[in-house]
N, C-alpha and C positions, 0 to 999 in steps of 0.2 A: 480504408486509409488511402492516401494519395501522396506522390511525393511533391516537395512543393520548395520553389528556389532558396537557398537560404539566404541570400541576397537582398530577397523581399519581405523578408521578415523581421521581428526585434532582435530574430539570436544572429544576424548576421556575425559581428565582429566575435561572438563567442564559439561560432560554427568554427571561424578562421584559427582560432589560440586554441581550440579544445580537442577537434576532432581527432587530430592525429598525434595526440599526447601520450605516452605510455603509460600514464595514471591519471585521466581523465575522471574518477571519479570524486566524490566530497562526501563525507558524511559528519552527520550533525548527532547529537545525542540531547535529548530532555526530559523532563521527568514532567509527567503529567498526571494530573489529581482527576485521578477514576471512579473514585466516589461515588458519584452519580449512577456510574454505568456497574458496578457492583449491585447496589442497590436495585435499580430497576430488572438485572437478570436474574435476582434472587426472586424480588416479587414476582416478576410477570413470566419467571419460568424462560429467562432468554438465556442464548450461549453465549456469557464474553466475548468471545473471540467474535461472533456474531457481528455484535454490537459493536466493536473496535473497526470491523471493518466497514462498518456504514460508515461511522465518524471520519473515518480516511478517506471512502468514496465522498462523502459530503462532503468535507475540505477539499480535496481534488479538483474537484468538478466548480468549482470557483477560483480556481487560479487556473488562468489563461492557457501557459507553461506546458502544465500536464496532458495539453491535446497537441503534441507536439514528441516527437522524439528520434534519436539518433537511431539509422538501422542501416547497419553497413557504412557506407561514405555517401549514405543521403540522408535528407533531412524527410520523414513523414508526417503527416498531422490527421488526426484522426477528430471522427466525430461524435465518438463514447469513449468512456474508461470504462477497465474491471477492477476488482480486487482481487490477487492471486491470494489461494491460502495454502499449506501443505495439510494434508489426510491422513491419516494412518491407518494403511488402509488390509484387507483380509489376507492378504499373502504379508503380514507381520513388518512388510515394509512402508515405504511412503509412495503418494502418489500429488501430483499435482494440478490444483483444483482453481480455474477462474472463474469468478462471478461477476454477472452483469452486473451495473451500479444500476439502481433503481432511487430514486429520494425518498420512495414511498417504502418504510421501515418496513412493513407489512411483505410486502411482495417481496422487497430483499432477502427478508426471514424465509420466506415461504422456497426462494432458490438458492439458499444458502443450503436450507436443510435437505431438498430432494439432491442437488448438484453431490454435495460432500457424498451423501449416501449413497449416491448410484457409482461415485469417483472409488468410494471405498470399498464397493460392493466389486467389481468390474476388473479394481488395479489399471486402469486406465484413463491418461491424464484428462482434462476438459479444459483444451485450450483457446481460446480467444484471440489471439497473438492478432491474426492476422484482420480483426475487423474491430479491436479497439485498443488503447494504449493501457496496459493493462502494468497495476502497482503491484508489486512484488511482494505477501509477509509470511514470515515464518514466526511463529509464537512457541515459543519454548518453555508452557504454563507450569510447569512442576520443578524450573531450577530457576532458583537466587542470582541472575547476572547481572550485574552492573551495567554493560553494554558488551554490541558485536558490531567486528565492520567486518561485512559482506565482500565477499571474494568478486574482482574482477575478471569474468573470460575473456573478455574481447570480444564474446560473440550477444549477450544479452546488453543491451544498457539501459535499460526498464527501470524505475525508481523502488526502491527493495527498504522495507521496515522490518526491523527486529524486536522483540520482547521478551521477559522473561516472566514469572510469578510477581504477581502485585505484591505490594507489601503494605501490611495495615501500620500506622501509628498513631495512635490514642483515638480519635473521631475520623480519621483523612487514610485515604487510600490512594498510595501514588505509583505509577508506573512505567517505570526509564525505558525509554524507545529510543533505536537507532536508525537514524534514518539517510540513505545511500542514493544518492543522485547522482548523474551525468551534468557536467559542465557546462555541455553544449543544450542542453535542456532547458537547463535554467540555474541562476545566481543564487546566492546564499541569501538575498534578500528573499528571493523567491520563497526559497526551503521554508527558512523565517515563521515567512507569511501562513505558509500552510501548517507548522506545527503548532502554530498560534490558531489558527482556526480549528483546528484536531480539538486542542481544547476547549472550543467554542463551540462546537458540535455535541462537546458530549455534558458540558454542561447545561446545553439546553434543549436535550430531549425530555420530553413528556409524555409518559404511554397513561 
């Protein structure tokens, strides 16, 4: 990562209104038809959660935005993204896991599943922080929530998704995600864009 003037970029005037706001963050909420991505982890033997996060690396990594973020009172931009997951990991608590985004589902899978395993195995976090802009999700697969807004520190301001248990009705399988951005990152058009490709991503995987 590198820091780079905010001046000279599109988030200038949002650098100026956002940075030093005491609730700088926005979060959006949608309900996206998982269908798809049911389906293909039951056949092909994938983990959900997996799957969720490729869809969020693949939308990501097509919105400009996201190689871009607030750290401190400067602006960085980076030349990868991860996907954060949380573990649960042998000492009965949790630990926290990034993954490299890869577009190739295969190799994703293949460091999702050694990363989580060794993160769980270890109790120690794998973090990425400092050589890509890394998305923040917590999946909370066994309870029924409607949505979460993500706690602001002051010290993270990393873009942060939440989820709960899918829910089936009659044929469609849908599932409300909350999703937590920095201002100075990017606009609500931005967010938009990317929850709208989340679902375009996962309707058009094909294993």
């Amino acid at each position: 990562m590198k820091e780079v003037n905010p001046q000279e970029t599109t988030r200038a005037f949002a650098y100026e209104m956002w940075m030093n706001a005491p609730m700088p963050m926005v979060t959006f909420f949608k309900t996206l038809d998982v269908s798809n991505l049911v389906k293909i982890s039951k056949k092909k033997k994938l983990k959900f959660n997996m799957l969720m996060c490729y869809c969020i690396g693949m939308a990501a990594s097509k919105v400009k935005e996201f190689y871009m973020l607030p750290v401190g009172n400067k602006l960085m931009e980076y030349d990868s993204i991860a996907v954060n997951t949380i573990v649960a990991n042998s000492a009965g608590e949790v630990s926290s896991c990034d993954l490299p985004f890869s577009d190739n589902l295969q190799q994703f899978n293949n460091n999702y599943l050694y990363l989580t395993r060794e993160v769980a195995k270890n109790c120690t976090d794998h973090d990425l922080s400092l050589q890509s802009m890394v998305i923040g999700s917590s999946a909370l697969a066994q309870y029924e929530i409607d949505g979460a807004v993500g706690m602001y520190s002051g010290i993270f301001n990393n873009p942060f998704m939440i989820w709960g248990k899918y829910k089936r009705i009659w044929f469609k399988t849908t599932l409300t995600v909350s999703f937590q951005f920095h201002h100075t990152q990017m606009d609500g058009a931005h967010a938009s864009i990317f929850l709208d490709r989340i679902q375009s991503e996962i309707n058009k995987i094909r294993i």
